[in-house]
C-alpha positions in Angstrom: 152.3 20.8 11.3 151.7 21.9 14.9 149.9 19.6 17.4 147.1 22.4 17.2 147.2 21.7 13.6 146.9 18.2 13.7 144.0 17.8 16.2 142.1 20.0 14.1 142.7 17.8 10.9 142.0 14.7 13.0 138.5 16.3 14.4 137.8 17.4 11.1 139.0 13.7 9.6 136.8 12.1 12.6 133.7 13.3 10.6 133.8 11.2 7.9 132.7 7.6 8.4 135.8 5.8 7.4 137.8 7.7 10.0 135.5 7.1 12.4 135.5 2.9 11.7 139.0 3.7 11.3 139.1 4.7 15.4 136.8 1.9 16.1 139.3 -0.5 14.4 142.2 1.0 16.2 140.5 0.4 19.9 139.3 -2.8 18.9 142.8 -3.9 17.9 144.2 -2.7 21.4 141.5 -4.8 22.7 139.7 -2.2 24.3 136.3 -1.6 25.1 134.6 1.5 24.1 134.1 2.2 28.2 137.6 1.4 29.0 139.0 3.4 26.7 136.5 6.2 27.2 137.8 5.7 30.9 140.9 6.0 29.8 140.7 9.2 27.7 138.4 10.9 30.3 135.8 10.8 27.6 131.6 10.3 28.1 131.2 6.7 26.5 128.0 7.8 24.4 130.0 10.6 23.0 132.9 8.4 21.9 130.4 5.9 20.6 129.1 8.5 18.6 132.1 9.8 17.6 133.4 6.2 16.4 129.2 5.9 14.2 130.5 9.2 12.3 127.7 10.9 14.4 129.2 13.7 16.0 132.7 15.6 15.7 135.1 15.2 18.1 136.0 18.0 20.3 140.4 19.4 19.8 140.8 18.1 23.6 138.7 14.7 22.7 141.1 14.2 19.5 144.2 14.5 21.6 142.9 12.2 24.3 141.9 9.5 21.8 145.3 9.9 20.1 147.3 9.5 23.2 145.4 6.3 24.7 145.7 4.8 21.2 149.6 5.2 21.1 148.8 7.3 17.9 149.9 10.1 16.2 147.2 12.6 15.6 147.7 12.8 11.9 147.4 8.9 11.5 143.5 9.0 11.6 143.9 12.4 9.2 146.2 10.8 6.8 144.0 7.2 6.4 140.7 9.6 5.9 142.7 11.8 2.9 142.9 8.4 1.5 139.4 6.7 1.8 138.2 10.7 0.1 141.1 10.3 -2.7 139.1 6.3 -2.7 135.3 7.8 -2.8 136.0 10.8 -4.9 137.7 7.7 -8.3 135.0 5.7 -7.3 132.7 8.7 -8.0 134.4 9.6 -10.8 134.3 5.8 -12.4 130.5 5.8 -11.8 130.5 8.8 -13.8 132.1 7.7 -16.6 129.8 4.3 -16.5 127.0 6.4 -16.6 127.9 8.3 -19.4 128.8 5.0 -21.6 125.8 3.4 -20.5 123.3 6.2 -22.0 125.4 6.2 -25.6 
């Protein structure tokens, strides 16, 4: 994957919620602020706190900012946020199948 390539799976894995907690989790753990680190990345603080609610998608050069003040690999955020889908979509799936049982 090419680092265009992954800022584009981590913008688009930045729209879901759990990615965006995910980000959240990841600052907080460095025990930064969201100013500080929006300092840090050059990033408007209202845009990163939207970005961290699931509220807005975050810009390729936003991505790669975020990434490198983290100490993160671009895909990390992409790879947890194929997991929480693969998570919602058997959750959706055993609802389903409850449902189904429930009306026999």
């Amino acid at each position: 994957m090419t680092s265009d390539q992954a800022a584009l799976a981590v913008i688009s894995a930045l729209r879901t919620k759990d990615a965006a907690a995910r980000l959240r989790h990841l600052r907080e753990q460095r025990g930064l602020t969201l100013r500080a680190l929006a300092e840090r990345a050059e990033v408007n603080p209202g845009l990163l706190s939207m970005i961290e609610r699931g509220q807005r998608q975050a810009p390729r050069h936003v991505a790669v900012a975020l990434a490198r003040e983290l100490g993160i690999e671009l895909g990390e955020v992409f790879e947890l946020s194929l997991q929480a889908q693969a998570e919602h979509r058997r959750n959706l799936a055993i609802n389903e199948i409850e449902r189904e049982f429930a009306t026999r």
